[in-house]
C-alpha positions, -999 to 999 in steps of 0.1 A, spaced: -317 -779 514 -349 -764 531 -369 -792 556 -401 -792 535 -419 -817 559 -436 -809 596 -462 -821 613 -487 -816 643 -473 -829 674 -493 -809 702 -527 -783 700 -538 -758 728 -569 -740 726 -577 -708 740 -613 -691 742 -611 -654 745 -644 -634 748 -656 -599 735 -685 -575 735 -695 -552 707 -696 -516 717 -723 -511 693 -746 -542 677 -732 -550 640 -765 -562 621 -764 -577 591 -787 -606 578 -812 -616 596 -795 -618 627 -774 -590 652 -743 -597 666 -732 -580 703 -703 -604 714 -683 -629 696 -652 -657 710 -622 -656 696 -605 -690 696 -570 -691 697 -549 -720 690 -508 -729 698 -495 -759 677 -463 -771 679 -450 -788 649 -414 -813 640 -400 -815 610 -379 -848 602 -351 -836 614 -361 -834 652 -365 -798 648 -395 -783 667 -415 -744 666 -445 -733 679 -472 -709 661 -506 -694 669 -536 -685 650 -568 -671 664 -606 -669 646 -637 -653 658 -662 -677 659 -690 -657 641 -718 -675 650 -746 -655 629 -719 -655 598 -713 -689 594 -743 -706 610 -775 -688 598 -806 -706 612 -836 -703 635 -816 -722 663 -807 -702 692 -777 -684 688 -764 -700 727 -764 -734 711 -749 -724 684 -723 -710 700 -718 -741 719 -716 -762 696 -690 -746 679 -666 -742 705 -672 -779 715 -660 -783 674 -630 -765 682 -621 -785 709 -624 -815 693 -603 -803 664 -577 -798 690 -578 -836 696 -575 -843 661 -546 -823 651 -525 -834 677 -531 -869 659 -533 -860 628 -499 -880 612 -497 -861 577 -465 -848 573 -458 -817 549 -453 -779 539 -486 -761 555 -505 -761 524 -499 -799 519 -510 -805 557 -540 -780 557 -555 -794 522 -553 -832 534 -568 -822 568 -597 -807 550 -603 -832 523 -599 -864 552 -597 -852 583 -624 -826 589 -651 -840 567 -654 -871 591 -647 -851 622 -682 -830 613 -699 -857 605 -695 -882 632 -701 -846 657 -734 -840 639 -741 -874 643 -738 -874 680 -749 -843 683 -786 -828 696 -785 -799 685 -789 -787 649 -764 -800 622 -735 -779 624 -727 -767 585 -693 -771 561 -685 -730 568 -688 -733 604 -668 -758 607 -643 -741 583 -642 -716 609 -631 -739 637 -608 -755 618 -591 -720 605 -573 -712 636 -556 -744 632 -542 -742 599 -535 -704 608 -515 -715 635 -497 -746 616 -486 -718 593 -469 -699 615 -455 -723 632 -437 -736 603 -424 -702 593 -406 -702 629 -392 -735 619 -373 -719 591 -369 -687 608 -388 -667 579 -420 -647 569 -446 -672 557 -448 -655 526 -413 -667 520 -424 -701 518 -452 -710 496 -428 -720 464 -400 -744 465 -381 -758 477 -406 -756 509 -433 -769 488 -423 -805 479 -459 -804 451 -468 -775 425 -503 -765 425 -513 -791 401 -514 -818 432 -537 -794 444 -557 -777 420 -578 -786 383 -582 -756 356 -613 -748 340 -597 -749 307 -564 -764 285 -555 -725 285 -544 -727 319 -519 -752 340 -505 -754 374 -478 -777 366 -449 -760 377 -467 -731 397 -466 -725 434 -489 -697 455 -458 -674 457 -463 -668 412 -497 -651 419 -488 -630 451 -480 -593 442 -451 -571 462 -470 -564 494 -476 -532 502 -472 -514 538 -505 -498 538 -536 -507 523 -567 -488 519 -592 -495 549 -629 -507 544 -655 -495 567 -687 -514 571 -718 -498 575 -742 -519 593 -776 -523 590 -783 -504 626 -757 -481 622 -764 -445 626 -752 -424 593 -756 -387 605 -752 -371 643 -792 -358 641 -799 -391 638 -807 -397 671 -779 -423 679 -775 -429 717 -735 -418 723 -715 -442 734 -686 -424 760 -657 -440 752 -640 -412 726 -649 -432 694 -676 -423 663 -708 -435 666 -724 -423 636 -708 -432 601 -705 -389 591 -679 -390 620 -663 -419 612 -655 -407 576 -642 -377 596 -623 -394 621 -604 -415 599 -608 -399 563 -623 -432 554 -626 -436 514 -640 -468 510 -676 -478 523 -694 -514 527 -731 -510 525 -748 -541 548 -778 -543 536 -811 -566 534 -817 -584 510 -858 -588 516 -865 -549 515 -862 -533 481 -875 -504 497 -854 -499 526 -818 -514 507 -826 -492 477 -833 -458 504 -803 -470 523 -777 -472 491 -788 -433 481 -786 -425 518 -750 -436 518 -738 -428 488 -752 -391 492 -730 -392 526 -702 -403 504 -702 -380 481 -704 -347 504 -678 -365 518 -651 -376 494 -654 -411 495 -639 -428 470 -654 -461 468 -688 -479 483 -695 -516 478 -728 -533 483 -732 -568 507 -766 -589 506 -757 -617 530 -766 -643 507 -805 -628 514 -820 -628 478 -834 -651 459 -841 -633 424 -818 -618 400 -841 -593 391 -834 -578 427 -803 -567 423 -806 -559 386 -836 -532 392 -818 -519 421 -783 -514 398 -804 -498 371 -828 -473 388 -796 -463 408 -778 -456 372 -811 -435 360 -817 -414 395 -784 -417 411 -756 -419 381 -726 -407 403 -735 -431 431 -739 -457 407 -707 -447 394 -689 -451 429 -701 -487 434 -668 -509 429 -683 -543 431 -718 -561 444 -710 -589 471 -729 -624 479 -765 -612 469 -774 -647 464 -773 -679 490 -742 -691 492 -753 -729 484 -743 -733 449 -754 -765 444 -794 -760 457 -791 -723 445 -772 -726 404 -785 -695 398 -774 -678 364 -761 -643 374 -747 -631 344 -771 -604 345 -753 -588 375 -718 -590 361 -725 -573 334 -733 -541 351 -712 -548 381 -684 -569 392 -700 -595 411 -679 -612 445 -681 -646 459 -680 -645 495 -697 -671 516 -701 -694 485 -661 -694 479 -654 -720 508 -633 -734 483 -614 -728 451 -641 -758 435 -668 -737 449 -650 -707 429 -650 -727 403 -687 -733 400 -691 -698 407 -675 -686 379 -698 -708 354 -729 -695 368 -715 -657 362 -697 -646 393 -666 -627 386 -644 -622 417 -639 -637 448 -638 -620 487 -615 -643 501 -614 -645 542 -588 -663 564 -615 -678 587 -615 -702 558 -581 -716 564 -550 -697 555 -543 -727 530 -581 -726 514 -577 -690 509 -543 -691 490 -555 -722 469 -586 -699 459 -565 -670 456 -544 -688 430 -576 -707 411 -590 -671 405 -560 -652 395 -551 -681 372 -587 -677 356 -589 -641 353 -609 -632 385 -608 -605 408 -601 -609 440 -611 -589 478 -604 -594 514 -631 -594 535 -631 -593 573 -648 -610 599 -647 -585 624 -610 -594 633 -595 -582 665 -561 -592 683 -544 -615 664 -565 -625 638 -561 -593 625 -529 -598 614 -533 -629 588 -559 -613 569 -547 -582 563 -510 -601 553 -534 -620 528 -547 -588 513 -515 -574 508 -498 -606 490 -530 -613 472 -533 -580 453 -571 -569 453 -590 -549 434 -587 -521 465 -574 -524 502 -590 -550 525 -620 -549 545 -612 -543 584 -641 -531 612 -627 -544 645 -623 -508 656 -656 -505 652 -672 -526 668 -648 -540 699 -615 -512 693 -604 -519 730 -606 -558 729 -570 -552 703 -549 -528 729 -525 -545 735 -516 -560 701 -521 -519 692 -492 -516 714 -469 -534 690 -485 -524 662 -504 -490 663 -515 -488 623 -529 -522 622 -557 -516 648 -569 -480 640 -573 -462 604 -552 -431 595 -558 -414 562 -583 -440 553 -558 -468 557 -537 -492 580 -504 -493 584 -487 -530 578 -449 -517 584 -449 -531 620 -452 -568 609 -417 -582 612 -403 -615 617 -409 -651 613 -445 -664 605 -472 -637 601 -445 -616 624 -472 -616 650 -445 -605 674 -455 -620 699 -430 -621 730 -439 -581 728 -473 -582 730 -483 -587 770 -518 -602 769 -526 -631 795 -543 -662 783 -572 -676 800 -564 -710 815 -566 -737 780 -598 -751 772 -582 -780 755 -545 -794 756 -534 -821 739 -498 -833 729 -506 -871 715 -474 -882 700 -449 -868 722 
């Protein structure tokens, strides 16, 4: 008989810096460094038994925060959030399987936690997907820690007997045509795969051809996206673009696509950043593209978060994208409810993203499956270990093509040493990466073989032993 319960009984928190080797524009905003925060838990189950796990999020300040605030105090706050979050899981007495812990954490413990920190805070109200941020490296960690309690891959573990609830405790259908009673995360998880194909983002600053003019940068990697697609025989391509320009996002697409084509790129994929505001936008753009530019029109696998990502201020109807393209939820699908109110207003897939909680992401993975939706894995610039998570989820989860992953593009030498261990997760060969070295309990991070020294903890708590 499996030990379904565990719970928090210490946090550490860890900030580890970067630097972009090249700015990564997208939005309104530019992004030239980023922390990572890295969390141990250790967790008991009832029986006295104890394990350790770590998870690790960039703190994407401009992703999850967009506002006219500076971007210092943003940052600040954030990683003041984390370390309260520290504090809280240490204390936080719910006992259960990850999924059980994570989703009452979320629904009780984190609402209050942001709201009594806005409330004393200064600064500009922190928002729900920041927070989710903070909080992701948490339930990361609390993940893998309780696959080292059992001694197997966490992917092992999301059915019973582990899971002492079916997803009905968790999760309400849109319709008497489906049910979760009965159903665990493991029944909508495909046979993972050991390589997936590898996304490459374009940015909106990024340099497309060498006459370009882009200044080089002298540390042996591309610069400008023609020798990237040569570098790493990249077939799929994620167009940033702006979402207030018709102009320059139409010019950029063709520019792109024209790239791709000479190239023998497979796939390209538009992203707004939740920057327009009309239908109509997007709509023109699809169509002219399908009268001038039919085979790049033709190469566009889906259309990504065009709209702002409030649902409730924003209801727009958005049927008339789906119908000539399918149409992702990315910073609107915090949660599968927010998936679910996607879904009426027209969206058709979801781009799911660990720095929403391992358990948020599997709960949203299952709510979209279970209702017919497509599903993607989208990065957030992950380096080190973060890496490892999301591209695990993109394997189980079964997306419509590969995952998303742009660390090596824009900080390759902040993953060295985790490259060490595992050489295809941190650099693209033949358009891919290379899962095969993930092995062991938890997300098979490896750890003990990977030699990177920690900064001294920013937080340490260990309430109830």
């Amino acid at each position: 008989m499996a030990h379904n319960c565990a719970r928090c009984i210490g946090a550490e928190l860890y900030f580890l810096p970067v630097k972009t080797r090249i700015p990564l524009k997208f939005g309104h905003e530019t992004l030239t460094s980023v922390t990572c925060a890295r969390v141990r838990l250790v967790i008991e189950d009832e029986a006295g038994n104890k394990a350790e796990g770590w998870g690790e999020t960039p703190l994407s300040v401009q992703w999850a925060w967009p506002s006219q605030a500076s971007y210092e105090e943003r940052h600040a706050l954030m990683k003041e959030f984390c370390k309260r979050l520290a504090a809280r899981w240490a204390e936080f007495d719910h006992s259960g399987h990850p999924i059980e812990v994570g989703h009452e954490f979320m629904r009780s413990a984190l609402p209050a936690l942001l709201d009594q920190f806005n409330a004393q805070s200064a600064g500009p109200p922190m928002p729900w997907l920041a927070a989710l941020i903070c909080c992701s490296a948490f339930d990361i960690a609390f993940h893998d820690a309780y696959g080292h309690l059992h001694g197997r891959p966490i992917y092992e573990l999301y059915s019973a007997p582990y899971m002492a609830h079916d997803l009905s405790r968790y999760l309400t259908p849109a319709s008497s045509d489906v049910s979760f009673a009965g159903r665990y995360p493991s029944d909508y998880f495909v046979q993972a795969p050991d390589r997936l194909l590898a996304w490459h983002l374009v940015g909106g600053n990024d340099f497309l051809r060498p006459e370009d003019g882009a200044a080089p940068v002298d540390d042996g990697y591309p610069v400008v996206l023609d020798d990237w697609i040569t570098a790493d025989q990249l077939a799929c391509l994620k167009i940033k673009l702006r979402g207030n320009d018709e102009k320059w996002d139409y010019k950029r697409i063709v520019e792109v696509g024209r790239i791709a084509l000479e190239r023998g790129v497979t796939w390209l994929t538009c992203d707004f950043n939740c920057t327009v505001l009309e239908v109509g936008y997007v709509v023109d753009m699809l169509d002219r593209l399908l009268y001038e530019h039919p085979k790049i029109y033709a190469m566009i696998l889906y259309v990504e978060q065009p709209f702002p990502y409030d649902l409730d201020q924003y209801s727009i109807d958005v049927h008339a994208v789906s119908a000539r393209k399918p149409l992702f939820m990315d910073e609107s699908a915090h949660d599968w409810q927010h998936v679910a109110r996607g879904r009426e207003l027209g969206w058709t897939g979801v781009a799911l993203k660990t720095c929403k909680t391992q358990t948020g992401a599997l709960l949203s993975l299952c709510w979209a499956k279970a209702h017919g939706m497509t599903l993607m894995v989208q990065d957030l610039t992950n380096p080190m270990l973060a890496q490892i998570p999301h591209v695990l989820l993109a394997a189980h989860a079964g997306t419509i093509a590969g995952v998303e992953t742009n660390a090596m593009q824009f900080y390759p030498e902040a993953s060295a040493l985790e490259q060490e261990v595992h050489p295809g997760l941190y650099r693209r060969r033949h358009g891919s990466v290379d899962l095969s070295t993930i092995k062991g309990p938890g997300f098979g991070y490896r750890l003990p073989e990977i030699n990177r020294p920690l900064p001294p903890a920013e937080a340490t708590f260990f309430a109830k032993q």
